[in-house]
C-alpha positions in Angstrom: -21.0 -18.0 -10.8 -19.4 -15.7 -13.4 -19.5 -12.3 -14.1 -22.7 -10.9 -12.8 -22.6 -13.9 -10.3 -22.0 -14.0 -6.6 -18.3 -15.3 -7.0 -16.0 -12.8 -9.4 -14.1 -14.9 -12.2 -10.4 -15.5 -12.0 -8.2 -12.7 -13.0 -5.9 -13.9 -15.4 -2.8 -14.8 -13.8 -0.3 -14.0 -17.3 -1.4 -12.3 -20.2 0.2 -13.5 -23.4 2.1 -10.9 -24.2 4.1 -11.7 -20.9 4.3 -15.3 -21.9 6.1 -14.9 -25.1 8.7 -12.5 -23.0 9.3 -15.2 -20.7 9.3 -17.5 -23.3 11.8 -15.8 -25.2 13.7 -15.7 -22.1 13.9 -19.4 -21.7 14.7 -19.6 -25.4 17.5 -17.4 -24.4 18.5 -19.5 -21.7 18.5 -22.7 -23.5 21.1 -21.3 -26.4 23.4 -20.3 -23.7 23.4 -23.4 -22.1 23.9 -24.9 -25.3 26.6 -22.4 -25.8 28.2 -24.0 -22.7 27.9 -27.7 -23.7 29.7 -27.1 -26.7 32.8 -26.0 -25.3 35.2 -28.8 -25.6 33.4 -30.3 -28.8 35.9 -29.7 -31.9 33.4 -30.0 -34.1 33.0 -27.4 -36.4 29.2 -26.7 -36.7 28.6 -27.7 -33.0 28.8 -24.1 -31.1 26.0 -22.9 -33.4 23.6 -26.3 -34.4 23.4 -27.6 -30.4 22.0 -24.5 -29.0 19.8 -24.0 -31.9 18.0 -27.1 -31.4 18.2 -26.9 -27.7 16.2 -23.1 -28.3 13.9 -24.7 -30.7 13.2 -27.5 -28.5 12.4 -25.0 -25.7 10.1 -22.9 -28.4 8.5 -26.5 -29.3 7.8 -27.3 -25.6 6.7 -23.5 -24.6 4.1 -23.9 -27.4 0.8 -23.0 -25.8 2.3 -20.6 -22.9 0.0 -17.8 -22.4 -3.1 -19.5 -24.4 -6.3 -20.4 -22.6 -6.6 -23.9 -21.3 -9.7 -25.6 -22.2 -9.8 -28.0 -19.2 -10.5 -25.0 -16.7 -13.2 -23.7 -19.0 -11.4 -20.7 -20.7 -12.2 -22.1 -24.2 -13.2 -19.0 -26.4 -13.5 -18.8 -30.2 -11.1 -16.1 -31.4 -14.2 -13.2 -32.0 -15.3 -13.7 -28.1 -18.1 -16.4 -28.1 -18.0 -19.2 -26.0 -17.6 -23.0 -27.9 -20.9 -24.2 -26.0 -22.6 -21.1 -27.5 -25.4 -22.6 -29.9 -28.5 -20.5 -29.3 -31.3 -21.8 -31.2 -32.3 -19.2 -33.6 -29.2 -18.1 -35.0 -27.9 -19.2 -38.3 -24.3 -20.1 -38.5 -23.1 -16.9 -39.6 -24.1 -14.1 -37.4 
């Protein structure tokens, strides 16, 4: 099916730009809470090094938010062309 097929493709659901916002969102999130957890610690360095590693673990885990999934088929090289495109006849570089 496709795009001059019977069946129109998917829309995409969340364009990256809108992932990174809502990943920097839950980046925000994650410091406060770690902001939070640090309340009764006395430790010195603890109200800035516990949500910093609780943000960067969010930023580690939000990774590939926004980015095609090659499972469903949305595997593209970056100029466009699918991976499974090898037409006979064209050299490597065109």
């Amino acid at each position: 099916m496709g795009a001059c097929g019977v069946l129109r493709t998917g829309a995409q659901v969340v364009t990256r730009d809108q992932a990174q916002l809502v990943r920097l969102v839950l980046m925000c999130v994650a410091w406060a809470i770690g902001r939070i957890l640090v309340i009764g610690i006395p430790i010195d360095l603890a109200d800035f090094v516990v949500p910093a590693v609780l943000a960067a673990g969010v930023y580690v885990i939000t990774e590939d938010l926004g980015q095609p999934r090659f499972d469903r088929g949305d595997g593209k090289y970056w100029r466009g062309r699918r991976i499974d495109d090898d037409r006979p006849g064209r050299g490597r570089l065109n």
